[in-house]
mmCIF file as gemmi writes it, N, C-alpha and C atoms, coordinates in Angstrom:
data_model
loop_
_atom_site.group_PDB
_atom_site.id
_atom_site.type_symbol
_atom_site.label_atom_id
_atom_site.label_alt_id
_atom_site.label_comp_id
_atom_site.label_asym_id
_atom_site.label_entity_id
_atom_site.label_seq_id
_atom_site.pdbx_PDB_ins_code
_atom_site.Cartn_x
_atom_site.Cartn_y
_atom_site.Cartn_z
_atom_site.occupancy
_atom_site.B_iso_or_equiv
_atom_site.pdbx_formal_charge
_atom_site.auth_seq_id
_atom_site.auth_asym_id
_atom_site.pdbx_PDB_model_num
ATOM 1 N N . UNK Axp A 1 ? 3.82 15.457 33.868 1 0 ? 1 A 1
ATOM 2 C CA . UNK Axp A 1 ? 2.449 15.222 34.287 1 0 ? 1 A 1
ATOM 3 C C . UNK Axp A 1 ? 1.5 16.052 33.413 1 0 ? 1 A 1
ATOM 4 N N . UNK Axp A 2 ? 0.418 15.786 33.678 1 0 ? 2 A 1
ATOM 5 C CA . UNK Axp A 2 ? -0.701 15.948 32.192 1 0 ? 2 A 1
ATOM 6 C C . UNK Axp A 2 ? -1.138 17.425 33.171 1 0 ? 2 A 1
ATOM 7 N N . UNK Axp A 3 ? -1.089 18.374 32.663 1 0 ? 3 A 1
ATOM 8 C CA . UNK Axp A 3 ? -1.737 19.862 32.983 1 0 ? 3 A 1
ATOM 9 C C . UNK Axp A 3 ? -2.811 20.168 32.25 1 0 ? 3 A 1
ATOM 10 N N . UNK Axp A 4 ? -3.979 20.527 33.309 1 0 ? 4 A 1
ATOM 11 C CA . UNK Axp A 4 ? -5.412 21.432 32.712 1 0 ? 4 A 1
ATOM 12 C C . UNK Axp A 4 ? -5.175 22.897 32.135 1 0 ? 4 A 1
ATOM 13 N N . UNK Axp A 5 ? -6.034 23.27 31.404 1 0 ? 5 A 1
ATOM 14 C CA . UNK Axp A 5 ? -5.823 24.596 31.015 1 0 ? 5 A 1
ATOM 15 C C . UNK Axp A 5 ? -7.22 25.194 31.358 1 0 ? 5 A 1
ATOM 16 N N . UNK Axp A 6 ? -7.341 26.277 32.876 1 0 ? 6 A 1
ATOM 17 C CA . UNK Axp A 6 ? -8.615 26.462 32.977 1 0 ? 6 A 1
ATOM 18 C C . UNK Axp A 6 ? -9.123 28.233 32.557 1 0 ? 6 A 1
ATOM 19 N N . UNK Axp A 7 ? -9.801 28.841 31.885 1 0 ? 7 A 1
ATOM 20 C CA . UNK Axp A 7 ? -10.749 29.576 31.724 1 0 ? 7 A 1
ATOM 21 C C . UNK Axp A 7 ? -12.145 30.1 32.421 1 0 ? 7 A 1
ATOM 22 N N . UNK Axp A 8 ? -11.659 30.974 33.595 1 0 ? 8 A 1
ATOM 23 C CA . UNK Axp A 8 ? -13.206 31.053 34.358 1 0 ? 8 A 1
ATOM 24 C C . UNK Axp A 8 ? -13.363 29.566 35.024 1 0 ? 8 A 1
ATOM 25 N N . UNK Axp A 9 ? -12.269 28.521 35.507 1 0 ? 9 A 1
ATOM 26 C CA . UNK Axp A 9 ? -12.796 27.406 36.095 1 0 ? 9 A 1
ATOM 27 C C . UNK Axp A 9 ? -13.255 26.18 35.193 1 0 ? 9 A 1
ATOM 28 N N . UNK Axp A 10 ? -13.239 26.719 33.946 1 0 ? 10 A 1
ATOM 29 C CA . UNK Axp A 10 ? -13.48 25.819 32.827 1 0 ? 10 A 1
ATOM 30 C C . UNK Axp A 10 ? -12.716 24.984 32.127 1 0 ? 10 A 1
ATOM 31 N N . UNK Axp A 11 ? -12.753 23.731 32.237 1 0 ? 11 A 1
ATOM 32 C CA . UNK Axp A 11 ? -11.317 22.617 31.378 1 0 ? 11 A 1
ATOM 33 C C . UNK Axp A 11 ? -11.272 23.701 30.242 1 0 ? 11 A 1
ATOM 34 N N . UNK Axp A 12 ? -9.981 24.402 29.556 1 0 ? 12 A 1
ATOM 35 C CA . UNK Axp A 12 ? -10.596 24.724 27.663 1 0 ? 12 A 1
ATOM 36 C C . UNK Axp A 12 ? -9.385 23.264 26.815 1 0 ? 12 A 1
ATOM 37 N N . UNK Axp A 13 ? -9.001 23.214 28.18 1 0 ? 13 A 1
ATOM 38 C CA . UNK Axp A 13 ? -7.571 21.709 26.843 1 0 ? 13 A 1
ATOM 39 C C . UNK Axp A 13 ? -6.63 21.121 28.276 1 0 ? 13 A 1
ATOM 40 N N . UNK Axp A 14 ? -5.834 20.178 27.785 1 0 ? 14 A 1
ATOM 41 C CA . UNK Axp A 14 ? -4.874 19.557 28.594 1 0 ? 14 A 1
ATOM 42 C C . UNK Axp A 14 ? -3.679 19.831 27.94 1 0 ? 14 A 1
ATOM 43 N N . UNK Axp A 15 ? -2.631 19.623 28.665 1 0 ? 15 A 1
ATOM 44 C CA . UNK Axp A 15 ? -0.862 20.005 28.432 1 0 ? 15 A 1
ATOM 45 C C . UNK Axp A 15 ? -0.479 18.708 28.651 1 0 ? 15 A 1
ATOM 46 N N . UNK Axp A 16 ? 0.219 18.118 27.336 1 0 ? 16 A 1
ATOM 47 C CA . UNK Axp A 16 ? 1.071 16.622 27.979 1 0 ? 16 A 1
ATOM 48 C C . UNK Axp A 16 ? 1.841 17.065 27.654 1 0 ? 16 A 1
ATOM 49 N N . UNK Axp A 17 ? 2.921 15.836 28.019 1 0 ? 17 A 1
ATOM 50 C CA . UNK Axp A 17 ? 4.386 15.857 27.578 1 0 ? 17 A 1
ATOM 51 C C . UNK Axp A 17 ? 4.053 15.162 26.356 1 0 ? 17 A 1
ATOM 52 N N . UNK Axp A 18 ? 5.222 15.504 25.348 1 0 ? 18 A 1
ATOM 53 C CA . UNK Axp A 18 ? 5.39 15.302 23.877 1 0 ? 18 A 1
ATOM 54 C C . UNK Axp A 18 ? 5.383 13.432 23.824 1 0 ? 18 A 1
ATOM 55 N N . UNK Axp A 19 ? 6.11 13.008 24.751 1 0 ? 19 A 1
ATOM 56 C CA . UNK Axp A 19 ? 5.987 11.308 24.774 1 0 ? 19 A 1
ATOM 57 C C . UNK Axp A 19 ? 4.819 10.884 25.65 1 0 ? 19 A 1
ATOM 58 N N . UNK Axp A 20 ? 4.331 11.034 26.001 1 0 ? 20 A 1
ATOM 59 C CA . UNK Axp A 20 ? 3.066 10.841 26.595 1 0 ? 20 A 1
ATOM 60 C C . UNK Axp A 20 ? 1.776 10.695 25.397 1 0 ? 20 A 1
ATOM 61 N N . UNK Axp A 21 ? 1.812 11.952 24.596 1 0 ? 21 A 1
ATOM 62 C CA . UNK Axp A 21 ? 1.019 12.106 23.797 1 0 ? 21 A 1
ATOM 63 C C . UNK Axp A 21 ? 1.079 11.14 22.193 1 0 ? 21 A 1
ATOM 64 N N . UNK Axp A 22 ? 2.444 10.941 22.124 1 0 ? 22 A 1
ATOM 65 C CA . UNK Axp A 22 ? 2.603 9.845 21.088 1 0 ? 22 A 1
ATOM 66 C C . UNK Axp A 22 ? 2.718 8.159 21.565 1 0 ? 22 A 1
ATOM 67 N N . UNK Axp A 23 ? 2.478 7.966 22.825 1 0 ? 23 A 1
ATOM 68 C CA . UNK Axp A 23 ? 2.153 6.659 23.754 1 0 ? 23 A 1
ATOM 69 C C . UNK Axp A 23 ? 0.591 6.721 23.176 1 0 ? 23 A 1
ATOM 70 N N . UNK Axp A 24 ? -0.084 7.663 23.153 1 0 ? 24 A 1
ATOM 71 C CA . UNK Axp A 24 ? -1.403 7.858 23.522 1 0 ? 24 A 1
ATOM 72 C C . UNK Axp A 24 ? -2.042 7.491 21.987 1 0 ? 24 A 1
ATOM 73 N N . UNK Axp A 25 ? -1.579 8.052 21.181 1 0 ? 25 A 1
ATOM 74 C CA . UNK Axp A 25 ? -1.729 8.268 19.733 1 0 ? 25 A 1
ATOM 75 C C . UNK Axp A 25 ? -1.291 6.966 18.758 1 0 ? 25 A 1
ATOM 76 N N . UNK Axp A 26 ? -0.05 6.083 19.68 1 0 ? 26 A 1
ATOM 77 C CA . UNK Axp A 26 ? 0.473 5.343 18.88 1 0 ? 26 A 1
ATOM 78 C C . UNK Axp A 26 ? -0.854 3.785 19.249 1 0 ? 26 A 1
ATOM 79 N N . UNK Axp A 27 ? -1.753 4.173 20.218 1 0 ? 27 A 1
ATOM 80 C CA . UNK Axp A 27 ? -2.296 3.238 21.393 1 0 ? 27 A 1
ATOM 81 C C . UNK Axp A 27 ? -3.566 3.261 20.235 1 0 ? 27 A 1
ATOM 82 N N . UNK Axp A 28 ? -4.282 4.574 20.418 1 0 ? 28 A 1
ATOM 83 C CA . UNK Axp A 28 ? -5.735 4.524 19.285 1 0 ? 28 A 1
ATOM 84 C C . UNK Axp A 28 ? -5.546 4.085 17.701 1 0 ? 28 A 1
ATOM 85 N N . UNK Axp A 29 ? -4.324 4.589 16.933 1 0 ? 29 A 1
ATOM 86 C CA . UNK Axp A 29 ? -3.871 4.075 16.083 1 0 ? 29 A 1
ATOM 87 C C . UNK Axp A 29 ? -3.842 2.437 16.049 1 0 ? 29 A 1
ATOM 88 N N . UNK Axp A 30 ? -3.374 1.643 16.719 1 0 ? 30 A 1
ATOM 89 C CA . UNK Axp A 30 ? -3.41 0.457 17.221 1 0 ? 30 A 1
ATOM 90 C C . UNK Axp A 30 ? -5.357 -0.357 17.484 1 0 ? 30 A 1
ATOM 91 N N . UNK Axp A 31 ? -5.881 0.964 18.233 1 0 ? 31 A 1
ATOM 92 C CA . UNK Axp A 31 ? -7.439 -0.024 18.402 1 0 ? 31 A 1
ATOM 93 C C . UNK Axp A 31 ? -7.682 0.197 17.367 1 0 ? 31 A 1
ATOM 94 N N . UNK Axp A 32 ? -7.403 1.22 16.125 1 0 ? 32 A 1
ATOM 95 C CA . UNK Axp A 32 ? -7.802 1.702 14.684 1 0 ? 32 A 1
ATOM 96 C C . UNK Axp A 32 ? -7.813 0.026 13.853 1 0 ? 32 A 1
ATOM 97 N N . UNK Axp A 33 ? -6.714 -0.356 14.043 1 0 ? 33 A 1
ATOM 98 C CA . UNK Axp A 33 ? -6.418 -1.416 13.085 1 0 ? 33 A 1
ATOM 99 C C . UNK Axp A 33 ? -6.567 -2.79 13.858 1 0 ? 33 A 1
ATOM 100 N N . UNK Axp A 34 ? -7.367 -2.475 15.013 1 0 ? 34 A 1
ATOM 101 C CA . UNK Axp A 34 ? -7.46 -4.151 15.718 1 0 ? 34 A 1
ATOM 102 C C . UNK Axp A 34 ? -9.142 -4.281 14.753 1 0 ? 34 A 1
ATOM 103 N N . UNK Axp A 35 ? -9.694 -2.849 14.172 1 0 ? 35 A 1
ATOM 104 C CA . UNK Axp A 35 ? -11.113 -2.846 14.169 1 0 ? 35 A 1
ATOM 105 C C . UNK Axp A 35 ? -11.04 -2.791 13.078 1 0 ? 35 A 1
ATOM 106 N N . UNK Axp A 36 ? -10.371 -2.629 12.209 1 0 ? 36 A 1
ATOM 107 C CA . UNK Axp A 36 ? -10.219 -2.766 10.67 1 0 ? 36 A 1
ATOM 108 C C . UNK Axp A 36 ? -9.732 -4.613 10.4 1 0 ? 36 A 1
ATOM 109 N N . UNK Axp A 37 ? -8.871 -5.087 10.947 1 0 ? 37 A 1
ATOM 110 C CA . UNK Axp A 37 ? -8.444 -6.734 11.205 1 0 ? 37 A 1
ATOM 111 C C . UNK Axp A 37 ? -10.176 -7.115 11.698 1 0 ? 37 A 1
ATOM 112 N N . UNK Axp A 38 ? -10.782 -6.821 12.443 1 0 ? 38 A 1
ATOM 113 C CA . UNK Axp A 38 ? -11.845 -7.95 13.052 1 0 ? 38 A 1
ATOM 114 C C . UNK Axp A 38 ? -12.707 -7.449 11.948 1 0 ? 38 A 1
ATOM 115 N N . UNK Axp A 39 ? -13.299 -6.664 11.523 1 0 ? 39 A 1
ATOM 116 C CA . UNK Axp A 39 ? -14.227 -6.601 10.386 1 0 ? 39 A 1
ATOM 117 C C . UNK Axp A 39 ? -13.281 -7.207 8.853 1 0 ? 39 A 1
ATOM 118 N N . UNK Axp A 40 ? -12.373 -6.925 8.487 1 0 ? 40 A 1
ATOM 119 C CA . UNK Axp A 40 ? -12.141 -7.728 7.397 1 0 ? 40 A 1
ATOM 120 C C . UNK Axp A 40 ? -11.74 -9.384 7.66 1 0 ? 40 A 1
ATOM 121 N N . UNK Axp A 41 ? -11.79 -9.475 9.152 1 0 ? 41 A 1
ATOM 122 C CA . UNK Axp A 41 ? -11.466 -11.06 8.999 1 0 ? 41 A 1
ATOM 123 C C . UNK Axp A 41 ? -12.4 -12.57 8.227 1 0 ? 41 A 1
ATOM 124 N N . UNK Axp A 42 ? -13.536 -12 8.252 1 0 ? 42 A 1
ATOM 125 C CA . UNK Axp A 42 ? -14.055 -12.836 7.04 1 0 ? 42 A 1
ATOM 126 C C . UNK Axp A 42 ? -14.307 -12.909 5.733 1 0 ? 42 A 1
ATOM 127 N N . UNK Axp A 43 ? -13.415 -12.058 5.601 1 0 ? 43 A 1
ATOM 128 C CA . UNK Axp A 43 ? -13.518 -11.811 3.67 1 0 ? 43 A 1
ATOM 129 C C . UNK Axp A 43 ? -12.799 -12.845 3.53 1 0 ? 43 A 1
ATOM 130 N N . UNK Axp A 44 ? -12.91 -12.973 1.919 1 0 ? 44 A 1
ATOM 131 C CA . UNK Axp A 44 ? -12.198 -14.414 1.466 1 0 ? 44 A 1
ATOM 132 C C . UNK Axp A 44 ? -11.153 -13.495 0.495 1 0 ? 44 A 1
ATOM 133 N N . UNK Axp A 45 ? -10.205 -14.757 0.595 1 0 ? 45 A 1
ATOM 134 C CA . UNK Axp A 45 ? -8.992 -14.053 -0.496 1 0 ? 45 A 1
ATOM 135 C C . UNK Axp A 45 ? -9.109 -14.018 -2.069 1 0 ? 45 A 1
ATOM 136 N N . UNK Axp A 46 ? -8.532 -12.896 -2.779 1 0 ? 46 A 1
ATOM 137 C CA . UNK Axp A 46 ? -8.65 -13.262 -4.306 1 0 ? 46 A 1
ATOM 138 C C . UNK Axp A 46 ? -7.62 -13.501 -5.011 1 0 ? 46 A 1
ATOM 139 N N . UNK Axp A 47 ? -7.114 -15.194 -5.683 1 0 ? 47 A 1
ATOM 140 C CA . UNK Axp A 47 ? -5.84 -15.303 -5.764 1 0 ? 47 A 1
ATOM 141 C C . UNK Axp A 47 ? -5.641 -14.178 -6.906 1 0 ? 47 A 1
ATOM 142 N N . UNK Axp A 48 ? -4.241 -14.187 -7.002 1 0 ? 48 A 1
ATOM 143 C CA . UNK Axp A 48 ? -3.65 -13.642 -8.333 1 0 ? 48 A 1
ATOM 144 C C . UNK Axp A 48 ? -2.186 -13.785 -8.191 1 0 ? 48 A 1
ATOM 145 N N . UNK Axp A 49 ? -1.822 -13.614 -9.807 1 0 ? 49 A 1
ATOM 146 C CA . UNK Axp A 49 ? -0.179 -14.119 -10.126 1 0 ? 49 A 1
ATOM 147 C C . UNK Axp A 49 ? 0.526 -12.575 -9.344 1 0 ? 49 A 1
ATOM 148 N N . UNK Axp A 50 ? 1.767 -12.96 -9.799 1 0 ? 50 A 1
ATOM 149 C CA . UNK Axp A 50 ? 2.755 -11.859 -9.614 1 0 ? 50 A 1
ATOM 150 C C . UNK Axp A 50 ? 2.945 -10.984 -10.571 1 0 ? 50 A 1
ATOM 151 N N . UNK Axp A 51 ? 2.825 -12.026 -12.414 1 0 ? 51 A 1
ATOM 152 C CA . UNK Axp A 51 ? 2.354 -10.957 -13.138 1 0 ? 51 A 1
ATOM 153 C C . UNK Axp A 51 ? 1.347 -10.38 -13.76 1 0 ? 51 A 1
ATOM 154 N N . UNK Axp A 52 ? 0.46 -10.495 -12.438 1 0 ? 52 A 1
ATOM 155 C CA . UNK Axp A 52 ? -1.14 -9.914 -12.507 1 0 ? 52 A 1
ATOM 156 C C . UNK Axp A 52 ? -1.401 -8.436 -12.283 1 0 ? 52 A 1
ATOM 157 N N . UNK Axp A 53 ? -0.078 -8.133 -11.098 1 0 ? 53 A 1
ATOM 158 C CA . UNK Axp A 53 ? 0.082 -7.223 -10.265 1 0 ? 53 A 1
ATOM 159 C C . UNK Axp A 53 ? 0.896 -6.126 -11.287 1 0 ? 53 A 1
């Protein structure tokens, strides 16, 4: 379970578990590239050969 870390009553951080935190990380990583896909989805392609590359 996710633990506060308090100071004088003050949040200063949270305690996860190690898989919790890479659920979490692997999740924003993921909206990272749903928002990189919807803004490049209307570019147009530029052909080229194989020995272009």
């Amino acid at each position: 379970m996710p633990m506060a870390v308090l100071n004088h009553n003050r949040v200063m951080g949270y305690l996860v578990p190690a898989k919790l935190y890479e659920q979490v990380t692997e999740r924003l990583e993921d909206l990272e590239l749903i928002e990189v896909i919807k803004t490049r989805s209307g570019e147009q392609g530029i052909p080229v050969s194989l020995d272009g590359l």
